[in-house]
C-alpha positions as CSV (number, residue, x, y, z in Angstrom):
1,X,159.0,83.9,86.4
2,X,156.4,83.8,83.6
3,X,155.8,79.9,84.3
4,X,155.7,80.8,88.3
5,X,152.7,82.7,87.4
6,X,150.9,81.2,85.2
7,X,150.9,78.1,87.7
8,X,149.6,80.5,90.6
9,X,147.2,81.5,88.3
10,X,146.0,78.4,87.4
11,X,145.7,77.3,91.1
12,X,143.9,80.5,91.8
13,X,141.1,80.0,88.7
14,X,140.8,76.5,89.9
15,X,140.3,77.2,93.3
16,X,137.6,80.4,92.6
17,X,135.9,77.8,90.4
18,X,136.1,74.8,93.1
19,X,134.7,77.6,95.6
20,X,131.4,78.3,93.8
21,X,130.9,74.6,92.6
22,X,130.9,73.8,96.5
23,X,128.2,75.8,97.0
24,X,126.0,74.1,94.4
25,X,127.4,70.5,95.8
26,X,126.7,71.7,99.7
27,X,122.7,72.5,98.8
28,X,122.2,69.3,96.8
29,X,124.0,67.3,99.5
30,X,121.1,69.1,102.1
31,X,118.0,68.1,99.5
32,X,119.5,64.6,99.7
33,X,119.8,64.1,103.3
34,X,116.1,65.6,103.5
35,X,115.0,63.2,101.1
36,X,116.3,60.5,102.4
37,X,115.0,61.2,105.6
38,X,111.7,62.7,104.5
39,X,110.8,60.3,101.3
40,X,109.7,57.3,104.2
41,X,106.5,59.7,104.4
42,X,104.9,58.6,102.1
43,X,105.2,55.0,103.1
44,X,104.2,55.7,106.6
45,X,101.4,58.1,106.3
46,X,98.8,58.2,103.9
47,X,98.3,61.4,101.9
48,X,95.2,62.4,102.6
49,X,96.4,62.4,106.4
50,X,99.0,64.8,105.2
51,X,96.5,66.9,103.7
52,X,94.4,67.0,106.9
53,X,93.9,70.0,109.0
54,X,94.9,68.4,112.2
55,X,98.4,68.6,113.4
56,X,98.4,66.4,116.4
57,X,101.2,63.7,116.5
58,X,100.6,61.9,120.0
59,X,97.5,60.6,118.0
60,X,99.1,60.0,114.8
61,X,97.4,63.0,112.9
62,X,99.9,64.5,111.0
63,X,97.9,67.0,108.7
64,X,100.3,69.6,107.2
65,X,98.4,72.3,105.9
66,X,97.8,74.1,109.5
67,X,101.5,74.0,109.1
68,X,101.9,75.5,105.6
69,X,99.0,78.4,106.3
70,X,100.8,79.5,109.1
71,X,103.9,80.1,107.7
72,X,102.5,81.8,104.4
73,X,100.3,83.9,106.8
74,X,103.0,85.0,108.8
75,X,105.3,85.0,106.0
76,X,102.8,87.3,104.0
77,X,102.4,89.6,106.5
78,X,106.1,90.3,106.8
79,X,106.8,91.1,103.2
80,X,104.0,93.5,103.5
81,X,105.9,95.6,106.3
82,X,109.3,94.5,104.9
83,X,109.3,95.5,101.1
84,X,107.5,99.3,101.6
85,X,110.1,100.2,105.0
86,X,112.9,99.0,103.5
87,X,112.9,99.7,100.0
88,X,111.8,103.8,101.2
89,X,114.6,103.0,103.6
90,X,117.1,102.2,101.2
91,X,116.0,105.2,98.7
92,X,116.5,108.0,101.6
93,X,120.0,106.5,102.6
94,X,120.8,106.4,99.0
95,X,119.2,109.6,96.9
96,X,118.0,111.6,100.0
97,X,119.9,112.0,102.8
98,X,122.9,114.1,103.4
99,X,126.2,112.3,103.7
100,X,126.9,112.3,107.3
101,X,123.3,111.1,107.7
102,X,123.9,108.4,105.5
103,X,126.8,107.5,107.5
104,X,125.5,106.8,110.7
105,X,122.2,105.2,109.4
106,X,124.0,102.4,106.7
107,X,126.2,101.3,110.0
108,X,122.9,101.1,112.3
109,X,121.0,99.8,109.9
110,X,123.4,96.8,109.3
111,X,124.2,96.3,113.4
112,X,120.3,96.1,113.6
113,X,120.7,93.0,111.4
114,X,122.8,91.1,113.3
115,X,120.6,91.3,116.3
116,X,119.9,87.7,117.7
117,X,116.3,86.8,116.6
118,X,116.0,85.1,120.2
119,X,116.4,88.5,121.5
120,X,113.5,90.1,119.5
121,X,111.4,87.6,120.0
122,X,111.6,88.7,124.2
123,X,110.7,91.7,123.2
124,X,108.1,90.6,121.3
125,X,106.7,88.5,124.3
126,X,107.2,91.5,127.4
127,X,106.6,94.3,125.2
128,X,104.9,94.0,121.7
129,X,102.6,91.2,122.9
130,X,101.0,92.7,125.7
131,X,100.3,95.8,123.9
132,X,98.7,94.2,120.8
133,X,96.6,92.5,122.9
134,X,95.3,95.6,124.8
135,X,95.3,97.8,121.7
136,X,93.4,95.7,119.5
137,X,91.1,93.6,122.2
138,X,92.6,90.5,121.5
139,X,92.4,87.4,123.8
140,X,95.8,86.8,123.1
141,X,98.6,88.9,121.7
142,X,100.2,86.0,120.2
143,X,99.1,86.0,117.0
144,X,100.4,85.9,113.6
145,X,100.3,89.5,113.2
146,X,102.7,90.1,116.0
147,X,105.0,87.8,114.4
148,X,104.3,89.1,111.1
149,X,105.7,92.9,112.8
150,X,108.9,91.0,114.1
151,X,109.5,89.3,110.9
152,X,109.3,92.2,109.3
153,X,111.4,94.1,111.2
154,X,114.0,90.8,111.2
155,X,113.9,91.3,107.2
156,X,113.7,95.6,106.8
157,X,117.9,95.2,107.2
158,X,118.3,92.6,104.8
159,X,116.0,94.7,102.6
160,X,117.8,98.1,102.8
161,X,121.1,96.4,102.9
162,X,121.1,95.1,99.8
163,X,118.6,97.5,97.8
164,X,120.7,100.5,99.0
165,X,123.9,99.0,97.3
166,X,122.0,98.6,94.1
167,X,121.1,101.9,93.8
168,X,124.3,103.4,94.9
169,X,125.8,101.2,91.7
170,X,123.7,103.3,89.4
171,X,125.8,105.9,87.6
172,X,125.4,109.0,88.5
173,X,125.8,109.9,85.2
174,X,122.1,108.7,84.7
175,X,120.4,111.3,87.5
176,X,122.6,114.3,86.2
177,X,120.7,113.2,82.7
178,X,117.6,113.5,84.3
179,X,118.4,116.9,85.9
180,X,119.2,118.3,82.6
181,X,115.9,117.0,81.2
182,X,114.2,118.9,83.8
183,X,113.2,116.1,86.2
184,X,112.6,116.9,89.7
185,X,114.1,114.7,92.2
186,X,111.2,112.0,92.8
187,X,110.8,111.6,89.2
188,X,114.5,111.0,88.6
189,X,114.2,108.3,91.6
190,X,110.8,106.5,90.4
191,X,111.4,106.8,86.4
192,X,115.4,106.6,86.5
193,X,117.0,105.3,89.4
194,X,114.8,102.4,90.8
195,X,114.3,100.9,86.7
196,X,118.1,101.2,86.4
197,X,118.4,98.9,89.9
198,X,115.6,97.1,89.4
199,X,117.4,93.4,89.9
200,X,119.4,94.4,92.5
201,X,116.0,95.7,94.2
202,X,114.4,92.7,93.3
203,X,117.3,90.7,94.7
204,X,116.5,92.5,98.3
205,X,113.3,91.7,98.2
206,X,113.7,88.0,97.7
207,X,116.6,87.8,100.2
208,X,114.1,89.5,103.0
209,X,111.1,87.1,101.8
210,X,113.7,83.8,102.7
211,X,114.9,85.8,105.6
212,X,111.1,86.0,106.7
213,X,110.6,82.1,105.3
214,X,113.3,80.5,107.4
215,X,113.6,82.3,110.6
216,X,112.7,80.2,113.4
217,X,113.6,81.5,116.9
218,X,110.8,85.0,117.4
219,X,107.6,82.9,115.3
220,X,108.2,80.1,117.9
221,X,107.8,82.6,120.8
222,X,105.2,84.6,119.6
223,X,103.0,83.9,117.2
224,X,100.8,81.1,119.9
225,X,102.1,77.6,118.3
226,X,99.2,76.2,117.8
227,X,98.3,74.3,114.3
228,X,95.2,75.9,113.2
229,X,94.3,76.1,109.7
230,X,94.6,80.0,108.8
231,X,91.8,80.9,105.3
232,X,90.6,83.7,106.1
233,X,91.9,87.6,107.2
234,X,90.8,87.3,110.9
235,X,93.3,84.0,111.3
236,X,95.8,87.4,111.3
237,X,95.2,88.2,114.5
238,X,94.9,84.6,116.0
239,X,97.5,81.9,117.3
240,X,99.1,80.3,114.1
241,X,102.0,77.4,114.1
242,X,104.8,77.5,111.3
243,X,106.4,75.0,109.7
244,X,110.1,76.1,111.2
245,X,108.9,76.6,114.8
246,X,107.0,72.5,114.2
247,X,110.6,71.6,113.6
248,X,112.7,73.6,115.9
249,X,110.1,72.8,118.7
250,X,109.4,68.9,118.2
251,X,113.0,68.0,116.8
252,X,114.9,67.4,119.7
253,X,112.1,65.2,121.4
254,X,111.0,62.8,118.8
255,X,112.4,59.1,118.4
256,X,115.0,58.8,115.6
257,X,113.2,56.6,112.9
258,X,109.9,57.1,113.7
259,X,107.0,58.4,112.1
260,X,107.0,61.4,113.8
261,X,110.5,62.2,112.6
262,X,110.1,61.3,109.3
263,X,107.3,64.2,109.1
264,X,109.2,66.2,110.4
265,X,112.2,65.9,107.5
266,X,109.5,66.2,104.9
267,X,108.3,69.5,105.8
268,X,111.7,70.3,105.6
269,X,111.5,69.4,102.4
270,X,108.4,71.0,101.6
271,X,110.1,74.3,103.2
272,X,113.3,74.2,101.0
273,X,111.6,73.3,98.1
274,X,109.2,77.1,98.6
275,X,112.6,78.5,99.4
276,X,113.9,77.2,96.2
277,X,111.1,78.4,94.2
278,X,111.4,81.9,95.7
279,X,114.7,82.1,94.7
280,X,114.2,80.5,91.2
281,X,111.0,83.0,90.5
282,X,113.4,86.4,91.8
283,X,116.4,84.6,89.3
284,X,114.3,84.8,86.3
285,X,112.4,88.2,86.9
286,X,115.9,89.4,86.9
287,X,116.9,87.8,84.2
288,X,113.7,89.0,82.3
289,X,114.9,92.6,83.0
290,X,118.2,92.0,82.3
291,X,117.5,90.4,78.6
292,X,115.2,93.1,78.0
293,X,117.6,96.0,79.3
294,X,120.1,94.3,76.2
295,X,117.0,94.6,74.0
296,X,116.7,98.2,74.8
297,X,120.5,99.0,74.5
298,X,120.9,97.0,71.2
C-alpha cells in the first residue's frame, strides 16, 4: 500500500512539475517561431526605414513607429481609465459593500469579462463613436480616445478580478487591529489593507495593462487604422493604427516569404518583447515588496 502511494505520488509531483515547465517551453517555442520569421527584417529592410514615420507597404515603406505610438497611446489611455475604476471597484466589492451586494456584483463583474471584444467594439462603432464625435466636435469619432474607453472597459474586469481576491486574502485579523487602534474605515483600507495586498494589486494591474496591450478585435474597429505618428496630446483624439490591429488586418493578405510578411513577424516580436518587459517590471516590484515585507517581519 505504502509503495502504491509513494509511486502515485511520484507521478503526481512529476506531472505538477512537467505542467509548469510546459508553460516556460510553450512561450520560448512562440519567441522562436517569431524570430525566425521576424529576424529576415533586418536583411530585407534597412533600419532607418524601420525607424521611419511612414507605414505604407504597397510602396515598400515600412516605418514602425506610427505603429508603436499608437499602441502606447491607446494603451496609455486605457490604464488611465483601467487602474482608478477597477482598483475602487475591487475595494467597494471587497471592504464596502454588503454581502449580498457583493454577490451579485463579483458574478457580473466576471460575465462582463468574458464579453467577446468583437462585440464591444460594435458598440463602440453605432454607439460610442457617433457620440464622441458630436460631443467633442470631432471630424471623426474614431480616435484613439474612443479605443482608449473600450480598452479600458475590456481591462476594468481583469482589474477588479484579480485585485478583489487579493484583498479578500488579507486577514481579517489585520482590520480588526486597526479598529482597535482607532482607525476609521478609509484609513484601515489606504494605510492597512491595500500595503498588505499590494502584489496581488500590483499583479491586476499588470494583467489589465497586457490585457489592454494585446487586444486586437475593438482597436481595429475603432480607433481609424491609419499609421500616423501620435507625439503630442491632441493625436488623443485623432485616428491612430496599433501594432495588433497592423497584424490582425494585413496578415491574412500578404504573400508568405515576402517582405511584407516578414515586418509583420517582427512587430510581433517587438509586441511580445513590451509584453515581456511589462510582466518582468510588475515581477520584480512584487518581489521588491515582498523582500522588504520579510525585512519588516524579521
Amino acid at each position: 500500500m505504502e509503495k502504491s502511494l509513494n509511486w502515485r505520488e511520484f507521478v503526481i509531483t512529476r506531472s505538477i512539475k512537467a505542467s509548469g515547465y510546459s508553460a516556460i517551453l510553450f512561450v520560448a517555442l512562440i519567441f522562436f517561431f517569431l524570430v525566425r520569421e521576424g529576424l529576415p527584417t533586418f536583411g530585407e529592410v534597412e533600419s532607418t526605414s524601420l525607424l521611419n514615420i511612414r507605414w505604407y507597404p504597397i510602396e515598400d515603406r515600412f516605418g514602425i513607429l506610427p505603429l508603436i505610438t499608437g499602441s502606447i497611446m491607446v494603451t496609455f489611455g486605457a490604464t488611465l481609465i483601467a487602474v482608478p475604476f477597477g482598483i475602487g471597484t475591487a475595494i467597494y466589492i471587497s471592504e464596502i459593500a454588503p454581502r449580498w451586494v457583493r454577490e451579485i456584483l463579483k458574478p457580473l463583474v466576471e460575465l462582463l469579462g468574458g464579453l467577446p471584444s468583437v462585440v464591444l467594439g460594435f458598440l463602440g462603432i453605432l454607439v460610442l463613436s457617433p457620440f464622441l464625435r458630436v460631443f467633442l466636435d470631432l471630424p471623426t469619432g474614431l480616435t484613439a480616445f474612443t479605443g482608449s474607453l473600450l480598452l479600458g472597459g475590456i481591462a476594468v474586469p481583469t482589474v477588479v478580478s484579480v485585485a478583489e481576491d487579493a484583498l479578500d486574502a488579507v486577514p481579517r485579523a489585520y482590520r480588526e487591529g486597526a479598529w482597535a487602534l482607532g482607525a476609521t474605515r478609509w484609513q484601515t483600507i489606504w494605510r492597512v489593507t491595500l500595503p498588505a495586498a499590494r502584489s496581488g494589486v500590483i499583479t491586476a494591474i499588470m494583467l489589465g495593462i497586457g490585457r489592454a496591450i494585446g487586444e486586437t478585435m475593438t482597436v481595429m474597429m475603432v480607433t481609424g487604422n491609419a499609421p500616423v505618428l501620435a507625439t503630442a496630446l491632441g493625436s488623443l483624439f485623432s485616428p491612430v493604427r496599433t501594432m495588433t490591429a497592423t497584424i490582425a488586418a494585413e496578415m491574412g493578405e500578404v504573400a508568405s516569404g515576402s517582405t511584407h510578411y516578414h515586418v509583420l513577424f517582427f512587430i510581433g516580436m517587438v509586441l511580445f518583447l513590451i509584453s515581456l518587459g511589462v510582466n518582468i517590471a510588475a515581477s520584480s516590484v512584487v518581489f521588491r515588496a515582498k523582500k522588504r515585507a520579510e525585512r519588516i517581519l524579521s
